[in-house]
C-alpha positions, 0 to 999 in steps of 0.5 A, spaced: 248 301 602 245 308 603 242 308 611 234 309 611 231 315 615 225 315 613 220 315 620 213 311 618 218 306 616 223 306 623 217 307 627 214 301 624 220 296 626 220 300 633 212 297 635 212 292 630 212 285 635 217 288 641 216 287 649 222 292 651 224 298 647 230 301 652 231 307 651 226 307 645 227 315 643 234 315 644 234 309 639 229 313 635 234 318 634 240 314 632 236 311 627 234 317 625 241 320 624 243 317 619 249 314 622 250 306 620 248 303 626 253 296 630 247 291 631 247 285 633 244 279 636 247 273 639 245 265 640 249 259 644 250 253 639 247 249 645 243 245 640 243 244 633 237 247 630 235 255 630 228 254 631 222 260 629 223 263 635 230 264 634 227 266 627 222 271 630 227 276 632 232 275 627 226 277 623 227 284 627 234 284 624 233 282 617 229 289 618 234 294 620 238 289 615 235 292 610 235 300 614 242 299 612 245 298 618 251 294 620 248 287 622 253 282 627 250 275 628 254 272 635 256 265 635 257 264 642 262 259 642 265 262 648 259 264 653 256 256 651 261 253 655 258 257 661 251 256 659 245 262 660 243 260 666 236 265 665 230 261 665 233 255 667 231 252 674 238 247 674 245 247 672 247 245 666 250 240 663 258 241 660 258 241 654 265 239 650 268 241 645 266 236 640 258 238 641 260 245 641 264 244 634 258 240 631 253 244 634 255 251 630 257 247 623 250 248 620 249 256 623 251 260 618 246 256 613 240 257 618 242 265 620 241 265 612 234 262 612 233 269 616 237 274 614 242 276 608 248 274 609 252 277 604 250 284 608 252 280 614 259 280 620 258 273 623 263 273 629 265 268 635 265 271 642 271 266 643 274 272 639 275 276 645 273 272 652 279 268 650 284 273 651 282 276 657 286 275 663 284 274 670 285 281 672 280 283 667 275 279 669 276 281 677 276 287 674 270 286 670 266 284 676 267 289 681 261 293 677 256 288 679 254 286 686 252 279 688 244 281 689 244 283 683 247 277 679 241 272 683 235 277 683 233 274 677 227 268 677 229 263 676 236 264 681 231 266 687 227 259 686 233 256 687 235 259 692 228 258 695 228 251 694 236 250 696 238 248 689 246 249 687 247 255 683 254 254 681 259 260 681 260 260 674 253 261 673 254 269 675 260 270 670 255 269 664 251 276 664 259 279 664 261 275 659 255 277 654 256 284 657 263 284 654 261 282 648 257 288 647 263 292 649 268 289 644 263 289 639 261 298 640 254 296 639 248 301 639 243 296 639 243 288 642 236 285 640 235 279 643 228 274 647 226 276 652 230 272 657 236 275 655 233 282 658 238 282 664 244 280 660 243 285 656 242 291 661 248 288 664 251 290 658 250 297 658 253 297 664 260 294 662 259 300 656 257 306 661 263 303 665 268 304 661 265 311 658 262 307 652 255 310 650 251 304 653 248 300 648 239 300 646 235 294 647 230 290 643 226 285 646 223 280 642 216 275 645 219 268 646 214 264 640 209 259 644 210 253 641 205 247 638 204 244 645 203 250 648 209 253 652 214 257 650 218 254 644 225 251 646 230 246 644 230 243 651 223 242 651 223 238 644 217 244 642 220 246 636 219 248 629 226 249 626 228 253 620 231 248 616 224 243 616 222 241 610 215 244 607 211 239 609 213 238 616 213 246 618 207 246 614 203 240 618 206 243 625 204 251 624 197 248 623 197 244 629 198 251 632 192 253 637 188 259 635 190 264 640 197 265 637 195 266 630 195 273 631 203 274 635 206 268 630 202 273 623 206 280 627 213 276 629 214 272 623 211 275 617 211 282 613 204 282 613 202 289 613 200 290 620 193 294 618 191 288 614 193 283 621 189 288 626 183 286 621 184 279 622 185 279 629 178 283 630 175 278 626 178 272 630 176 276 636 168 277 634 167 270 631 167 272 624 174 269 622 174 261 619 180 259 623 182 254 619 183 259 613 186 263 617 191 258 619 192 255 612 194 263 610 198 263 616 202 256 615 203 258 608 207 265 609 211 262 614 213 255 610 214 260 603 219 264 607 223 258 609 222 253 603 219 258 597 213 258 594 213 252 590 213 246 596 209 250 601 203 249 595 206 243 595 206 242 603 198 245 603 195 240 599 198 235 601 196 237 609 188 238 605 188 231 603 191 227 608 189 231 615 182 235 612 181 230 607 183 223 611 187 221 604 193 217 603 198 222 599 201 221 592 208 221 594 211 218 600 218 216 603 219 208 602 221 203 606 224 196 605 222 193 610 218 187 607 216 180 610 214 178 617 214 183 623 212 184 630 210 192 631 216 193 636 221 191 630 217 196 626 217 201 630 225 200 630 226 201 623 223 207 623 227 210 629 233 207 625 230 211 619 229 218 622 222 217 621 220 217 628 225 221 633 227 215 639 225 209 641 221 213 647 216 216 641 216 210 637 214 206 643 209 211 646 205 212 639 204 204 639 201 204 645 197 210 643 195 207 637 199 213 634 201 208 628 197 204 622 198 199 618 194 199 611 189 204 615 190 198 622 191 201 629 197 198 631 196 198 638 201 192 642 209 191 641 209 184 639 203 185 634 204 181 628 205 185 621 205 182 614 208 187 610 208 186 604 209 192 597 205 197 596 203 197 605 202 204 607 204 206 615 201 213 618 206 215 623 202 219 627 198 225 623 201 227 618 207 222 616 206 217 611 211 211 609 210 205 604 213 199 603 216 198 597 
């Protein structure tokens, strides 16, 4: 695939949606060059799921994919066994080679709901760190100071608050530096929160006369409850939901994110985006409408087009409309009941996450049987064919 140079295009990619661009004209002139350019981005398997915030900056590689670049997508299979300490205020936990192995089984699967991986390397930093003997890394080490290595937020609020840093916790900007040396990368595009390691592997790069490596930042995606979304907060909408799940959660979005998950997670044209966001800002704007454009670009992309018209009519009849769906899961489940047995059901039946939620949307009143709020454990349910339970706002299952 020949390389694209054109600039409007370049120029396009390079402000649509980063924080940090380093060093943005360099970057610019090897995009420019022709030259088919190693970038790459990374991701721990310290969970399961690839969520939207992942999505977003795979989306920034999906557009130099589509350049013609080389494209490597990292499995940290290795650094997971450290952990990224980035912006977290306490160890980790270990993880073992069991979790690690379930974790990353699905990978391949999720980078193609965002990227092309028939014009893609996927590659396992185990590869390399493995290898290195313990020389290596003291020598590796001695390019960096102490001071620098707990500079960061989160190492500094430890220490403030006399938490443990462990000293493996130091070891991780190194490995991940690495990991940009073995590569040759020319550009590492990553969130935010990655910032310092990346930097950590320009100098590894420089230190062994190597043309240090550009750096994109990507914003981390603010999540349904507002905070920035993670998998440790439970926040998240993965990629591989089904259309009615990532549909019914975009549109419990707050207003105030429309515009950056619009910039980061279509390819709405940006003119048509800034007109949106005028509108919003002077009042002009239905939110709702706009909202329900944004679910359905964002659901089409992941589970086509077909079931996100499905996901958006259904969302209109039972959110906006307060009516009971056509199609629904089924459960057989029937006789005589207390709510708390009900409630176990349907964590058994993934319906509800655990036991935790099921137990708090009774005591809520998240949970209604035949349009009855169920609001104590040991209420007693008559659940005969045909009953149909709302699990919270969007969930709907009927006994058969």
């Amino acid at each position: 695939m020949r390389v694209n140079t054109d600039p409007k295009k370049i120029d396009e990619i390079l402000e649509r949606g980063p924080v940090d661009v380093i060093v943005k004209e360099e970057i610019r002139k090897d995009l420019l060059s022709g030259r088919k350019l190693n970038i790459y981005y990374g991701i721990d398997p310290t969970g399961k799921d690839m969520h939207l915030g992942h999505a977003s900056t795979q989306m920034k590689i999906r557009d130099f994919q589509e350049l013609g670049h080389n494209i490597f997508l990292l499995v940290g299979d290795y650094t997971v066994r450290v952990g990224d300490h980035s912006d977290q205020e306490k160890q980790r936990e270990e993880m073992t080679d069991a979790q690690i192995e379930e974790n990353m089984r699905t990978f391949k699967e999720q980078y193609g709901k965002t990227v092309d991986l028939s014009n893609v390397k996927i590659v396992y930093n185990s590869e390399w760190l493995s290898k290195l003997s313990f020389l290596d890394v003291i020598n590796l080490a001695r390019i960096f100071t102490v001071q620098q290595m707990i500079e960061r937020d989160a190492f500094a609020k430890r220490l403030k608050e006399n938490n443990p840093i462990g000293f493996d916790e130091l070891l991780y900007p190194i490995m991940q530096g690495y990991d940009a040396l073995a590569l040759k990368t020319d550009i590492q595009i990553e969130g935010t929160d990655q910032l310092f390691n990346m930097v950590a592997g320009r100098k590894i790069m420089e230190h062994f006369g190597m043309k240090p490596q550009g750096i994109i930042t990507m914003p981390m995606l603010i999540g349904p409850d507002g905070r920035e979304m993670h998998k440790s907060f439970g926040n998240y909408i993965g990629v591989m939901e089904d259309a009615k799940s990532m549909y019914g959660k975009i549109m419990s979005m707050k207003d105030d994110v429309m515009i950056e998950y619009f910039i980061l997670l279509t390819r709405i044209p940006m003119e048509e985006i800034r007109v949106m966001e005028s509108e919003l800002k002077s009042g002009k704007a239905d939110p709702l409408k706009m909202k329900k454009k944004l679910a359905l670009e964002i659901t089409k992309f992941f589970n086509g087009m077909k079931d996100a018209i499905k996901a958006q009519g259904n969302f209109e009849k039972t959110v906006q409309k307060g009516e009971t769906p056509d199609e629904m899961e089924e459960l057989a489940f029937s006789g005589q009941h207390s709510a708390l047995e009900l409630a176990k059901e349907l964590v058994e039946k993934g319906i509800i996450a655990s036991n935790a939620d099921a137990k708090r949307l009774i005591q809520q009143g998240g949970i209604q049987v035949d349009d009855q709020k169920v609001t104590k454990f040991e209420q007693e349910l008559e659940l005969e064919s045909g009953t149909v339970i709302k699990v919270g706002k969007r969930k709907f299952v009927r006994i058969e």
